[in-house]
C-alpha positions as CSV (number, residue, x, y, z in Angstrom):
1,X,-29.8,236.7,146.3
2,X,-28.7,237.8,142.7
3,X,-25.2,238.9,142.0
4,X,-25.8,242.4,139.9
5,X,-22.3,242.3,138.5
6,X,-23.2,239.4,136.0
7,X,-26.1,240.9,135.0
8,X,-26.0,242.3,131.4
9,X,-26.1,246.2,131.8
10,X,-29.5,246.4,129.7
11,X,-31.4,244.7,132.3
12,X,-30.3,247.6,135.1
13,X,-32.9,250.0,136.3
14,X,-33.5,253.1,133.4
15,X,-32.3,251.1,130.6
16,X,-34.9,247.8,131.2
17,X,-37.8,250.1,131.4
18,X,-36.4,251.9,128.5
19,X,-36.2,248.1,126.4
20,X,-39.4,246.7,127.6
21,X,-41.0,250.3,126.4
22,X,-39.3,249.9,123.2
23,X,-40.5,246.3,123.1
24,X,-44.3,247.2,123.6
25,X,-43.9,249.8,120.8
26,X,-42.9,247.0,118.5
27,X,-45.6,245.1,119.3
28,X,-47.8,247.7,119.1
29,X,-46.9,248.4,115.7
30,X,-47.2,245.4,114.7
31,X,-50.6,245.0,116.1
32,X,-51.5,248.1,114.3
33,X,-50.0,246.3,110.7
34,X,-52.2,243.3,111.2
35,X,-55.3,245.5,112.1
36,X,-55.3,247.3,108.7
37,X,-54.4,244.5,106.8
38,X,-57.0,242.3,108.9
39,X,-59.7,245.1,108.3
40,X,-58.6,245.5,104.2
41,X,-58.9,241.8,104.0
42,X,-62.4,241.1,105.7
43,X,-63.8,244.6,103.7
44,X,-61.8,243.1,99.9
45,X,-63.9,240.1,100.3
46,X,-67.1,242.0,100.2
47,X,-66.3,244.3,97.2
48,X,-66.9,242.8,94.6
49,X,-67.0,245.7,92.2
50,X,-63.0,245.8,92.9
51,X,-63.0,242.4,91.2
52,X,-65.3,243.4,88.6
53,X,-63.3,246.3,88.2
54,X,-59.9,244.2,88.4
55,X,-61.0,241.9,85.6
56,X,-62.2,244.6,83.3
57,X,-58.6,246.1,83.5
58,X,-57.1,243.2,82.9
59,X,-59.7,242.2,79.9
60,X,-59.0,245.9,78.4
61,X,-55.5,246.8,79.4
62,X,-53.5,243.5,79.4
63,X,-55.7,241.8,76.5
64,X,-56.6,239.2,78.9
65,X,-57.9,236.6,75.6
66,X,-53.9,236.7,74.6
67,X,-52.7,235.8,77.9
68,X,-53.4,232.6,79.8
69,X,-51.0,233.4,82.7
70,X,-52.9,236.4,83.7
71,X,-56.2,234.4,83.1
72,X,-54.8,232.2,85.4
73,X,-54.1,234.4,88.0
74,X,-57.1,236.4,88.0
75,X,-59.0,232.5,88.4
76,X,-57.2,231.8,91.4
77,X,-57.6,235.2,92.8
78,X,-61.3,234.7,92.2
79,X,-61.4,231.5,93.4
80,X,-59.3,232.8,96.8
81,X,-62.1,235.7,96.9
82,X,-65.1,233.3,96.6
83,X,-63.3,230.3,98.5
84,X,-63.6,232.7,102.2
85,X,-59.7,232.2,102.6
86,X,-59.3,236.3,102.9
87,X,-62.3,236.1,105.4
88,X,-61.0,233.7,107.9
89,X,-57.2,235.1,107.1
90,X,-59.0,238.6,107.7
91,X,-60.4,237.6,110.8
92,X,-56.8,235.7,112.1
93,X,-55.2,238.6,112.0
94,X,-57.5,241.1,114.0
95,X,-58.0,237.9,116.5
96,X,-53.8,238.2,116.4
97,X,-53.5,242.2,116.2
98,X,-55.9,242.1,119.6
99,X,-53.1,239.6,121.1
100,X,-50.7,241.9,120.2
101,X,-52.2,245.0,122.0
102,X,-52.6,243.6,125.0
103,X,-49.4,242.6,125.2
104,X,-47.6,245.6,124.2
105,X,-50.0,248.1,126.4
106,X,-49.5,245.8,129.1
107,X,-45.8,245.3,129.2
108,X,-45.7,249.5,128.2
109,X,-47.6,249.4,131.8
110,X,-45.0,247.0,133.2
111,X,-47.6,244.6,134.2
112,X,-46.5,241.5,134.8
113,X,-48.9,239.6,133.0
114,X,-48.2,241.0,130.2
115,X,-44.6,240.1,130.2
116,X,-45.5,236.4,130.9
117,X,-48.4,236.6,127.7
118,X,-46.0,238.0,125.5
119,X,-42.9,235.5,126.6
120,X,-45.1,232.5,125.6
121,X,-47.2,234.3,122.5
122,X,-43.5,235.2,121.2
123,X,-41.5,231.7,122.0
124,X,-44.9,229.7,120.5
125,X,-44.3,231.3,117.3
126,X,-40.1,230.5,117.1
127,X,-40.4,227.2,115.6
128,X,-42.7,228.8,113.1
129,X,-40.5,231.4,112.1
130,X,-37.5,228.9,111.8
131,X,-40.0,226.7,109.4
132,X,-40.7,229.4,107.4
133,X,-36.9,230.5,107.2
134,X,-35.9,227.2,106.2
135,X,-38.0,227.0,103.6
136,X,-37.6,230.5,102.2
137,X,-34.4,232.2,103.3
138,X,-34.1,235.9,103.4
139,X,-33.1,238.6,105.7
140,X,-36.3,240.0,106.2
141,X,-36.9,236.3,108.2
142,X,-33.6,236.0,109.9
143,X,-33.9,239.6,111.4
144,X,-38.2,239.0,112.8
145,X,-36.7,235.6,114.4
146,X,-33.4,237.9,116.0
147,X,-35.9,240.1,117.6
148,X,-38.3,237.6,118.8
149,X,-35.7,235.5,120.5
150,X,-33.8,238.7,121.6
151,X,-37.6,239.5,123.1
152,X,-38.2,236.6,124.8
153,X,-34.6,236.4,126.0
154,X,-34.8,239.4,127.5
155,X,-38.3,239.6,128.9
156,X,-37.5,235.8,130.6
157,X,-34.0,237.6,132.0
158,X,-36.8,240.6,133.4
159,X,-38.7,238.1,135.2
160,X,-36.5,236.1,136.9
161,X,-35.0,239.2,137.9
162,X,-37.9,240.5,139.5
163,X,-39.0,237.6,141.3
164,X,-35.5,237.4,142.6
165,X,-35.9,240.5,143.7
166,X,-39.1,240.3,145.3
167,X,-38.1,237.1,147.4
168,X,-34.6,239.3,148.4
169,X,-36.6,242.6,149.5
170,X,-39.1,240.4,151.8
171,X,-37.4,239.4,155.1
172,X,-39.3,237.9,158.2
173,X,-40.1,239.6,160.3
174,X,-40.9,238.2,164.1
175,X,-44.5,239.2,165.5
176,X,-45.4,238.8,169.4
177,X,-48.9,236.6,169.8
178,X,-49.2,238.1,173.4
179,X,-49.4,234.7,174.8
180,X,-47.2,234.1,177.7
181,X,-45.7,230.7,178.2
């Protein structure tokens, strides 16, 4: 039995389905980010007339023989392109942009599931995100890891409300066997 008068007013009725909607549009946004940048990534790594083409700007435009820090650059670019660290970055993030979309269809669905997948897809990646915002600072960083915790909060506080509600809405009910004793 759940008190409803603690509960915070954005986990009652309209305005949790309106969240958890709102939720699985984030996430399919960002699903839809890492698809086009997971598709431009794997496709980059097999053009290589946009390198060709890259270095010959840079030869002509930026007199690459007078600069060694654009030499340099364009090396490690090259040596990203031939290592295969686009390719397997590439194929991370339509592997990730797939995760994403099922979770945000299925929590837009109000499955269940969903809401459990995306709790622990979202909490797995905190510590990351606090790694990274240690290391580099910026509000960009401090404003993904308000959201995700926000999301997880909330989706945890939409679960344990439902399965309160689903062992309060159940009582027993007493059936005859026909047996006389």
């Amino acid at each position: 039995m759940t008190n409803r008068a603690h509960e915070p007013a954005i986990l009652q009725g309209a305005r949790r389905v309106r969240y958890l909607k709102l939720i699985a549009l984030f996430k399919i946004a960002k699903g839809a980010l890492l698809l086009v940048l997971g598709v431009s990534l794997l496709f980059l790594n097999a053009r290589t007339r946009w390198m060709d083409a890259l270095s010959d700007w840079a030869a002509d435009e930026i007199l690459l023989e007078h600069s060694k820090a654009v030499a340099y650059l364009l090396q490690k670019l090259q040596a990203v392109l031939a290592g295969g660290t686009l390719h397997a970055t590439g194929l991370l993030a339509l592997f990730y942009s797939a995760v994403l979309f099922t979770e945000g269809i299925g929590v837009y669905m109000q499955q269940r599931w969903a809401e459990l997948l995306m709790i622990f897809a979202t909490a797995g990646l905190i510590p990351i995100e606090i790694r990274h915002l240690w290391h580099r600072p910026g509000l960009v960083g401090a404003l993904i890891l308000l959201a995700n915790c926000f999301i997880v909060w909330f989706l945890y506080r939409v679960l344990k409300r439902d399965k309160a509600d689903t062992h309060v809405a159940q009582p027993r009910e007493l059936v005859e066997t026909g047996v006389d004793g």
